[in-house]
C-alpha beads as a LAMMPS data file, in Angstrom:
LAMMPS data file: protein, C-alpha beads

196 atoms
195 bonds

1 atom types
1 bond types

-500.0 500.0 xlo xhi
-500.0 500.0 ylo yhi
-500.0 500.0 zlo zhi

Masses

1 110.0

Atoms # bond

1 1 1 -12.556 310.347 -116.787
2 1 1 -10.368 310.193 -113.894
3 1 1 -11.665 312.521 -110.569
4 1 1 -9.074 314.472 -108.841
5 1 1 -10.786 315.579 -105.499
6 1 1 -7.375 317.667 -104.800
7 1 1 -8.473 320.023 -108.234
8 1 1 -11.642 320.618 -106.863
9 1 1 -10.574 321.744 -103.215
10 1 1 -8.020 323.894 -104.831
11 1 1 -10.570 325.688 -106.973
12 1 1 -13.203 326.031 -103.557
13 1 1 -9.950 327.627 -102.450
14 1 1 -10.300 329.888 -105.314
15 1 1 -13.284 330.234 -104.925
16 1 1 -13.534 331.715 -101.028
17 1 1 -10.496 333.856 -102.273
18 1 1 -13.204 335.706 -104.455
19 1 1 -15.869 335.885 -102.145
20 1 1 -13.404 337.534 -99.314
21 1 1 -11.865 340.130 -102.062
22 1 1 -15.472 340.830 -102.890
23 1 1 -16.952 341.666 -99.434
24 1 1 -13.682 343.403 -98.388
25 1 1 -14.458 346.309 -101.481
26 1 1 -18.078 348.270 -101.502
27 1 1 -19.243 348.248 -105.078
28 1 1 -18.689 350.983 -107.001
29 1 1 -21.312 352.091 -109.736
30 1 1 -19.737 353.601 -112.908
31 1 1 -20.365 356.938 -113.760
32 1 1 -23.294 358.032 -115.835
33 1 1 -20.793 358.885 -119.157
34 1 1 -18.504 355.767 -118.729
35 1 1 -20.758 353.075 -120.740
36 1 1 -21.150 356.221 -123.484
37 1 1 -18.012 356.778 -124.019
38 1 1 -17.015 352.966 -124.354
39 1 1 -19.798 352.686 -126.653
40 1 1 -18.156 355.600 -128.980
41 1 1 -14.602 354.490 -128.623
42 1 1 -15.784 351.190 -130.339
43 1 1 -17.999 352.040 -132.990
44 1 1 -15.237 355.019 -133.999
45 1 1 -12.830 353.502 -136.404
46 1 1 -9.372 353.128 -135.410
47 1 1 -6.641 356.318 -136.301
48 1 1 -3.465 355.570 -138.045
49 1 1 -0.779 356.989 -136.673
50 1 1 1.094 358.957 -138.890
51 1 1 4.207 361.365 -138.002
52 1 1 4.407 364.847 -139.416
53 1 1 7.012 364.777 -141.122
54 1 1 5.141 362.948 -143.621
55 1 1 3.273 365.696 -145.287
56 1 1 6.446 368.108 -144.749
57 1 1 8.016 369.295 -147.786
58 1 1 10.988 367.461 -147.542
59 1 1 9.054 364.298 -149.419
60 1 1 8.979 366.440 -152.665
61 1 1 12.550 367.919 -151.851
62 1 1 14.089 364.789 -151.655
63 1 1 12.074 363.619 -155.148
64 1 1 15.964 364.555 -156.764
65 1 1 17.573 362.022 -154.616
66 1 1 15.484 359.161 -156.562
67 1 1 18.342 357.010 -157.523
68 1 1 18.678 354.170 -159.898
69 1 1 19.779 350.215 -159.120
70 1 1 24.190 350.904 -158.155
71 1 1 25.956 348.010 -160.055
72 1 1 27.953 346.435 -157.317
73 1 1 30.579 343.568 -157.895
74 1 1 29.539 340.412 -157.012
75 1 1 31.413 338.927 -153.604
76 1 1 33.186 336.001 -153.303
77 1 1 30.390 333.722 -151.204
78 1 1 31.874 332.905 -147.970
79 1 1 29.669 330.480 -145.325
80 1 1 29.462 333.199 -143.320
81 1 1 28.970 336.708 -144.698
82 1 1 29.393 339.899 -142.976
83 1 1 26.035 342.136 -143.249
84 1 1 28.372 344.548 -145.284
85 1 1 29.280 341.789 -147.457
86 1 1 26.015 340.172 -148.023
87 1 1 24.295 343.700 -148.966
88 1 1 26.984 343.300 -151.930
89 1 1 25.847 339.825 -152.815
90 1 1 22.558 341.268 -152.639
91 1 1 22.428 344.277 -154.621
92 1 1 24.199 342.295 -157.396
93 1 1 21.868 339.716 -157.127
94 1 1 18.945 339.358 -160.239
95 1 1 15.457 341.355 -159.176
96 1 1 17.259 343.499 -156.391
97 1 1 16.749 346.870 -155.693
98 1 1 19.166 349.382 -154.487
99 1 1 17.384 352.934 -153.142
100 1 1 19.727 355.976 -151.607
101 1 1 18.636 358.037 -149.386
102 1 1 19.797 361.355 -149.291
103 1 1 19.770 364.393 -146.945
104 1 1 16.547 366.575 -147.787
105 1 1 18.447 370.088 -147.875
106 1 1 21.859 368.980 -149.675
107 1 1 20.745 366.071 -151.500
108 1 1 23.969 364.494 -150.653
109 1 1 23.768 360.578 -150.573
110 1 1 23.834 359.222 -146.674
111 1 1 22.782 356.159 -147.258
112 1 1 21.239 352.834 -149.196
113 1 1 18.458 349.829 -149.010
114 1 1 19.168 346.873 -150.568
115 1 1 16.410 344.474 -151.411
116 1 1 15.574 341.373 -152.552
117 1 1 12.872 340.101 -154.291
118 1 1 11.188 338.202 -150.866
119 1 1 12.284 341.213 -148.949
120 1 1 15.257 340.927 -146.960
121 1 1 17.136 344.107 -147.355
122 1 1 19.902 345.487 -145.978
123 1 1 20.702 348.872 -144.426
124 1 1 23.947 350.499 -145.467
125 1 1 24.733 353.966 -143.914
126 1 1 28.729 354.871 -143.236
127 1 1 27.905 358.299 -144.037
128 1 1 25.242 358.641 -140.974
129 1 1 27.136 360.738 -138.486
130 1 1 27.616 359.067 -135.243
131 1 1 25.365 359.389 -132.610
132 1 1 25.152 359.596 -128.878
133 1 1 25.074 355.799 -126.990
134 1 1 21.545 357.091 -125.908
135 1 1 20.234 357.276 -129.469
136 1 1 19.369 355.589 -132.512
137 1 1 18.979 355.849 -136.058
138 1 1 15.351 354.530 -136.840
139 1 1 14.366 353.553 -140.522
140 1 1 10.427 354.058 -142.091
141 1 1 8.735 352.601 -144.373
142 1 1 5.757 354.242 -146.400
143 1 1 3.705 351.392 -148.328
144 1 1 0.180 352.825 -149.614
145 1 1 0.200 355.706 -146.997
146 1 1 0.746 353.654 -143.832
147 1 1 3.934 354.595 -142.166
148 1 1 5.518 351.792 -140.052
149 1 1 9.063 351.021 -138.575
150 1 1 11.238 348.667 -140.991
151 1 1 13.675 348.809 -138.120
152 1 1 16.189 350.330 -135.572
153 1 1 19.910 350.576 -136.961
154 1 1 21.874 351.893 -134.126
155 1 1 23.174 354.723 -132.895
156 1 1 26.264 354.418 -136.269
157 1 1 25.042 352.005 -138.646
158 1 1 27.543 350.383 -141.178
159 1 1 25.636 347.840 -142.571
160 1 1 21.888 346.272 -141.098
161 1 1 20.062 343.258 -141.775
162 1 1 16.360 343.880 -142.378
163 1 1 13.064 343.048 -143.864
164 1 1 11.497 345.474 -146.456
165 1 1 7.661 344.649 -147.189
166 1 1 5.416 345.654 -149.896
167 1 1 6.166 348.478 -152.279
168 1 1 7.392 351.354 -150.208
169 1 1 6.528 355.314 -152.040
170 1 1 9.216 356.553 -149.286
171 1 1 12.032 354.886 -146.786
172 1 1 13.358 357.758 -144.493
173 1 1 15.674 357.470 -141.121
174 1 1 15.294 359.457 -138.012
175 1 1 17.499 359.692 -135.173
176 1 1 15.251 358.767 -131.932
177 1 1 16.120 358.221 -128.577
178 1 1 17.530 354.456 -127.931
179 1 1 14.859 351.735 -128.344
180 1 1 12.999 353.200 -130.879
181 1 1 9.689 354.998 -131.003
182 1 1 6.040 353.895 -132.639
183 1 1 5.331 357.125 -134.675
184 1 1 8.677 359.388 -134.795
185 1 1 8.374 363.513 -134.177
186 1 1 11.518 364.154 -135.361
187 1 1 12.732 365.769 -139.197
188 1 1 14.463 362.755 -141.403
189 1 1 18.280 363.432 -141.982
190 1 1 18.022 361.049 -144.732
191 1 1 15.113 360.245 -147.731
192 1 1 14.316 357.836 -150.815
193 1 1 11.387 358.831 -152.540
194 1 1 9.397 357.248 -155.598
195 1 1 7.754 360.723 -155.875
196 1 1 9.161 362.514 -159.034

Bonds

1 1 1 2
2 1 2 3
3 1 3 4
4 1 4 5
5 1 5 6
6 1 6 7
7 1 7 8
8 1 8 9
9 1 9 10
10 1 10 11
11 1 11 12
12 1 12 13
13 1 13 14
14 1 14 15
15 1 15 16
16 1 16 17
17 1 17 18
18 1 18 19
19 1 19 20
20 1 20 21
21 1 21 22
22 1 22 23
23 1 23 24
24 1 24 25
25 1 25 26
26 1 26 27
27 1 27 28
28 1 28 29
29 1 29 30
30 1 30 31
31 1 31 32
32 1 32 33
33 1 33 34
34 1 34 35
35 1 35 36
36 1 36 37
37 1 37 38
38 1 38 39
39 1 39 40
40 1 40 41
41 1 41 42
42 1 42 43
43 1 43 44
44 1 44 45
45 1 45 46
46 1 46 47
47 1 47 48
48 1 48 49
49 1 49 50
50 1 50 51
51 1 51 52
52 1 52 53
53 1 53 54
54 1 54 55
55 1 55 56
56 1 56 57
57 1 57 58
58 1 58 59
59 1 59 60
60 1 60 61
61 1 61 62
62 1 62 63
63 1 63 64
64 1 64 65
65 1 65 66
66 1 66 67
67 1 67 68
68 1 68 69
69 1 69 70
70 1 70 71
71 1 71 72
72 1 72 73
73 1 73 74
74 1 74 75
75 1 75 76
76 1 76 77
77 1 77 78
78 1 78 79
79 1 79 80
80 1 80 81
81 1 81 82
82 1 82 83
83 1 83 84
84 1 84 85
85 1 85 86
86 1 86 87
87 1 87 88
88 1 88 89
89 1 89 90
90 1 90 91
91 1 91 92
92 1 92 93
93 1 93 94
94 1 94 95
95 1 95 96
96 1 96 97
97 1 97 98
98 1 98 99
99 1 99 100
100 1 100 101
101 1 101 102
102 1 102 103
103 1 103 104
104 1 104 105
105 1 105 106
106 1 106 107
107 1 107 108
108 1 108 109
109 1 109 110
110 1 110 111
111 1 111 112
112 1 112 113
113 1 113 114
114 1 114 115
115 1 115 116
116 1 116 117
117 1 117 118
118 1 118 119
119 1 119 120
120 1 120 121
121 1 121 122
122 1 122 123
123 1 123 124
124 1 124 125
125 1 125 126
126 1 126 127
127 1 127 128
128 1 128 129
129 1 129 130
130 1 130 131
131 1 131 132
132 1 132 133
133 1 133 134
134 1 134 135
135 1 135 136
136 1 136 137
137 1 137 138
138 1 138 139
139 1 139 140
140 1 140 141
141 1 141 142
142 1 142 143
143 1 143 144
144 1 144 145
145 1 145 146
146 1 146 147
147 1 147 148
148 1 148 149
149 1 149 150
150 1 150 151
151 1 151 152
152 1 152 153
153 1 153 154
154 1 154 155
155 1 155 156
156 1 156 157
157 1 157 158
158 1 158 159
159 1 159 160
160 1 160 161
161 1 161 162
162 1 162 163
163 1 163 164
164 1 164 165
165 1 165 166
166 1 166 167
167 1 167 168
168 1 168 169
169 1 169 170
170 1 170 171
171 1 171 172
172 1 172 173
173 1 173 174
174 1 174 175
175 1 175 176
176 1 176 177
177 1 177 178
178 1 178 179
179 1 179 180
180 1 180 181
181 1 181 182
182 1 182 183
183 1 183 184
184 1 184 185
185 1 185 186
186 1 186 187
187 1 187 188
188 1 188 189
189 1 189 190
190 1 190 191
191 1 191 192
192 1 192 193
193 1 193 194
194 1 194 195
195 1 195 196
């Protein structure tokens, strides 16, 4: 093994670094609850996160918007397909699945997910109203009670490239503030449910 005397003075330089940082700080015992409540936070199981709107009663509301697969002509295959394009290819394509979601108080159709079989989808909303640059439409996913973000779509989505995984019970979109958020407070404007 080859010695490097120049690796060994850099880490006494290290070293001294330490020892100065330490004497410049007095020591500072921890409180007589901090090693308790460490000791609880890890032996308590973790919470999921799950918005409100979940248990609202918009989920069995929107159960009339369940739609079935839309037949969709097959498009010409081009090398490169527009994302509007390629949700056509897709929802025409064998084992796809087309879902519309719908706005919970007029059941009108806003929007569709297209998926595959190996779970690309596509987002299709040109019925979304437009919203502010500062916004953005976010879409959910709800696969065996977990809710988690399938994506952000922009603040006036035409068609979205995503990736759909597992067997979602519900997809709904919110409109959040630009860049997304981790668990959404806000009241879908649009719903698929499998809930009948």
């Amino acid at each position: 093994m080859e010695q490097r005397p120049d690796l060994g003075a850099e880490a006494e330089g290290y070293r001294e670094t330490v020892r100065r940082m330490m004497d410049a700080f007095p020591e500072v015992e921890p409180g007589p609850d901090v090693w308790p409540a460490i000791e609880r936070s890890i032996a308590e199981p973790p919470r999921k996160l799950r918005p409100r709107w979940l248990a609202s009663s918009w989920v069995m509301a929107s159960a009339a918007a369940v739609a079935l697969v839309i037949a969709t002509a097959l498009v010409l295959s081009a090398p490169d397909l527009s994302p509007a394009a390629a949700a056509e290819e897709l929802a025409a394509a064998p084992g796809s699945q087309t879902m519309l979601l719908a706005d919970p108080q007029t059941q009108a159709a806003l929007a569709s997910v297209v998926v595959g079989e190996d779970g690309t989808a596509y987002f299709v909303g040109n019925r979304l109203a437009a919203l502010g640059r500062d916004r953005t439409y976010q879409l959910w996913s709800v696969v065996d009670g977990e809710v988690v973000s399938a994506g952000l779509l922009g603040p006036s989505p035409g068609a979205v490239a995503l990736r759909i995984e597992g067997d979602p019970e519900v997809l709904a979109v919110t409109a959040e503030r630009s860049g997304g958020v981790v668990v959404s407070e806000q009241e879908p404007v649009a719903v698929w449910t499998t809930q009948g």
